[in-house]
N, C-alpha and C positions, 0 to 999 in steps of 0.2 A: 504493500500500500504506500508506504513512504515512495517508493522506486518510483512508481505511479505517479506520486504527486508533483515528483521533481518533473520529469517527464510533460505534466499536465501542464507544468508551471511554465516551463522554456516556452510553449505555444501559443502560453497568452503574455509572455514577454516578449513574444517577438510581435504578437497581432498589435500589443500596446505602443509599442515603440513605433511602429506603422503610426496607427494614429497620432501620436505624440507629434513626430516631426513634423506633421501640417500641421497639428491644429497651435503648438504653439509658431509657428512660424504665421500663421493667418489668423486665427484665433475660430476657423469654421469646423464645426462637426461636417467631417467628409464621410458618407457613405461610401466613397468611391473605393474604400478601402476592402470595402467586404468587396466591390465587384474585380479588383486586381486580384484579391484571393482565389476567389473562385475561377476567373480566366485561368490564372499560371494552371492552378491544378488541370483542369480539363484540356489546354494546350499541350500539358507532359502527357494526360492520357491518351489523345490523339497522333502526338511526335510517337510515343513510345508502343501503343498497343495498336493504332491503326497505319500509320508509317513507317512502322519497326526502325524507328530510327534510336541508336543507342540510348540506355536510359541515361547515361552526363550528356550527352548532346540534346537530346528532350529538355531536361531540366535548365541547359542556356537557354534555349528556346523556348520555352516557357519565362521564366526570369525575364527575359527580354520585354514578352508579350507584357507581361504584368506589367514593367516598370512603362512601356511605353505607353498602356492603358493608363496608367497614373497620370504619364503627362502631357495626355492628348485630355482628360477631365480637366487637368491644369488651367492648359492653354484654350481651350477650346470652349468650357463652362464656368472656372473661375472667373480667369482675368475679366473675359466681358462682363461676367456679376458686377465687378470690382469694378471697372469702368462708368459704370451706369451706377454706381453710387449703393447697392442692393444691400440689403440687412442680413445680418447674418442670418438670420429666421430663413429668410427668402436661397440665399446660398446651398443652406441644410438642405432645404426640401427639392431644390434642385438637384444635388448630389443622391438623396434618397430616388427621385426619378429615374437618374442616373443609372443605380444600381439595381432598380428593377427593371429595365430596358435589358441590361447585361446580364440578368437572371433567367430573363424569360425569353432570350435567345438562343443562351445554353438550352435550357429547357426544350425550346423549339425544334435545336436540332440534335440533339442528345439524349434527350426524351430523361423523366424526372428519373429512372431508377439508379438505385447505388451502382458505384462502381469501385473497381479497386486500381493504383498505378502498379499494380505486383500479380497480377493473376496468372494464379496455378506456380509462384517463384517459390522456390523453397528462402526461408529468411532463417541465419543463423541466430541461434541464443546464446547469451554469454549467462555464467551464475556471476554475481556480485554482490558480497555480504548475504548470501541468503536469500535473493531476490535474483530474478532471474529476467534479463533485458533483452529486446530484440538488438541485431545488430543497427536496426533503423531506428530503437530508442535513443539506442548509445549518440546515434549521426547527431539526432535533435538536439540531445545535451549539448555535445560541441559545437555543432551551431549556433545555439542560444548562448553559449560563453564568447564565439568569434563575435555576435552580436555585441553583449554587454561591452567587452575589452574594446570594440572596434569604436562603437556610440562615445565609451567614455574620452577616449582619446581623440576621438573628430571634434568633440565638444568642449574637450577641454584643453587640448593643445594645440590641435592644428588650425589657422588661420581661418582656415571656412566654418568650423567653430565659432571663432571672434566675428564673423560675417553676420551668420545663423543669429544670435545673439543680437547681434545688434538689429539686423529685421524683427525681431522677435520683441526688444524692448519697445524700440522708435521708429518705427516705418518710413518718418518723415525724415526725422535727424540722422536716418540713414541713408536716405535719398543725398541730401544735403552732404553729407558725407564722399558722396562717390559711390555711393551702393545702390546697383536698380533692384529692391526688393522684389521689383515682379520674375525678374530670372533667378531671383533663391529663391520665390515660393514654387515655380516651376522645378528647377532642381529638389525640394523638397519632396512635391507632389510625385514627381519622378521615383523618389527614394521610397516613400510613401507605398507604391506600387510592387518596389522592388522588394519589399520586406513582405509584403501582403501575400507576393506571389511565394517564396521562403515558403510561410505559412502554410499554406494552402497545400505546398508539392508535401510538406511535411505531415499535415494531414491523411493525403491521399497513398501517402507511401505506410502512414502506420494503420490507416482505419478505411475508410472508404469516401469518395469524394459525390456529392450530390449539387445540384445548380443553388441548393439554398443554405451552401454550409456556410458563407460569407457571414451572412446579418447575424447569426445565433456566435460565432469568433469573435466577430468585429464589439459586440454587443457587452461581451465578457472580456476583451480585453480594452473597450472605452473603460467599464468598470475598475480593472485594475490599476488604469492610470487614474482617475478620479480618487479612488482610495490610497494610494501612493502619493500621489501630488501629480500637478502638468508640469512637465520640464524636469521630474525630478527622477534621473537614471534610477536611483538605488532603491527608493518610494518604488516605483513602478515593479522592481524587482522583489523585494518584500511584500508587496501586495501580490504578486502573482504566485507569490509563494504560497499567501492564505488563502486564496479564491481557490488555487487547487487542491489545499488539504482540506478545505471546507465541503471540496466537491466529493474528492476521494471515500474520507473518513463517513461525511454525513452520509454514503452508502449502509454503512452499518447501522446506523439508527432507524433512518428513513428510506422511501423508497426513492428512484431517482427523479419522481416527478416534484419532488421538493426540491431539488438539489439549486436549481435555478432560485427560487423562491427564497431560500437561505441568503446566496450569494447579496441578492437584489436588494434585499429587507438590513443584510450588513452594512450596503453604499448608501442607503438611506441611513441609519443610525450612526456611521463616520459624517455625512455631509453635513448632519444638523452638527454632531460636535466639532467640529474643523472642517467646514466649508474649502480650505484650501488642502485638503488631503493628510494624511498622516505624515508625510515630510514635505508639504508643498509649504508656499512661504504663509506666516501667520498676517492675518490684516488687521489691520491696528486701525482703530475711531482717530478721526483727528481731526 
């Protein structure tokens, strides 16, 4: 169970981290993030089970699609929002269109039922402490650690970090600056995509992929980032730690149609206490 949850944990830290990069670089709830997931996956299952093209070449290709799904929503549904002055209200619900468009295409031509990116593969088990991992869990851990290490040091050392940051503070005083926040929310949007797609193949490679796995991911790992804080690498990672031992464990009490129920009734009882998440910044009256 513990294995599980580490496991459960990595997927909603990497679906959070998707979200995060836009939403703190623009401050919009992107739907668009469930529909880059759900593409990469179904693009690797088409590269790899109907093109028989190798599973790492699938998976660029997939990556690809995802990230460029991210920043074709970018350039093509944001920025004119932005241009025209739109509310964030209004951005949302356009992104949620968005991602039903991209649902119900899949669906259209891929028809609703499960699938898997692995059928009939044999997949090796490692034992570890007792617990016993697919070699495709193992992949997710390290994944989700290339993620954290990778996030922390874009963000905190490298230059495009300091960029990020600074779009993210003052939009304007970065403009002013010599920064066109509109090509780092695109490159975000882009990133955005590229993590989404991560997800999704990581999904499809441990469990099975369906046209509406995006909103139910995307959904639990908005949650983790809101319970951790926006912007806050380590928050987001501690939170995805409990959202999956919560999902794990509360198997053994409940049945698993609580499991949701649990998680959701928690972000409400953190949001009244710390509005800004459990390490996001505190707001002070003034």
């Amino acid at each position: 169970m513990l294995a599980n949850t580490l496991v459960a944990a990595a997927g909603l830290f990497i679906v959070g981290a998707a979200f995060s990069v836009i939403y703190a670089a623009t401050g919009v709830f992107h739907f668009g993030v469930g529909a880059a997931l759900a593409l990469g996956a179904y693009v690797a299952y088409l590269a790899a089970g109907i093109l028989h093209i190798p599973l790492m070449g699938a998976i660029v290709l997939a990556l690809a699609a995802a990230s460029a799904c991210g920043w074709a929503l970018g350039r093509w549904l944001f920025l004119p929002l932005q241009r025209r002055r739109a509310s964030s209200l209004i951005q949302m619900l356009a992104s949620l269109g968005a991602y039903i468009v991209v649902q119900e295409c899949i669906a259209l031509f891929m028809g609703d039922e499960a699938r898997s990116l692995l059928p009939g593969r044999q997949v090796s088990v490692v034992s570890l402490l007792g617990a016993r991992l697919t070699s495709i869990q193992l992949g997710i851990l390290a994944i989700s650690i290339l993620v954290a290490g990778g996030g922390w040091w874009i963000g905190r050392v490298s230059r495009v970090g300091l960029v990020f940051r600074a779009v993210s503070s003052d939009p304007t005083l970065a403009r002013i600056s010599g920064i066109n926040p509109d090509r780092v929310a695109l490159g975000c949007f882009a990133m955005g995509g590229l993590l989404g797609g991560v997800s999704g193949i990581m999904v499809g490679l441990d469990l099975v992929i369906t046209p509406t796995m995006g909103l139910h991911a995307l959904l639990l790992g908005v949650v983790a980032t809101l319970i951790g804080g926006v912007g806050s690498l380590a928050g987001l990672l501690v939170a995805s730690l409990v959202v999956a031992f919560l999902q794990q464990f509360g198997v053994l009490a409940l049945s698993s149609e609580w499991l949701d129920v649990i998680v959701f009734l928690m972000l409400i009882v953190i949001m009244l206490w710390r509005p800004g998440g459990v390490m996001g910044l505190r707001l002070r009256r003034s």
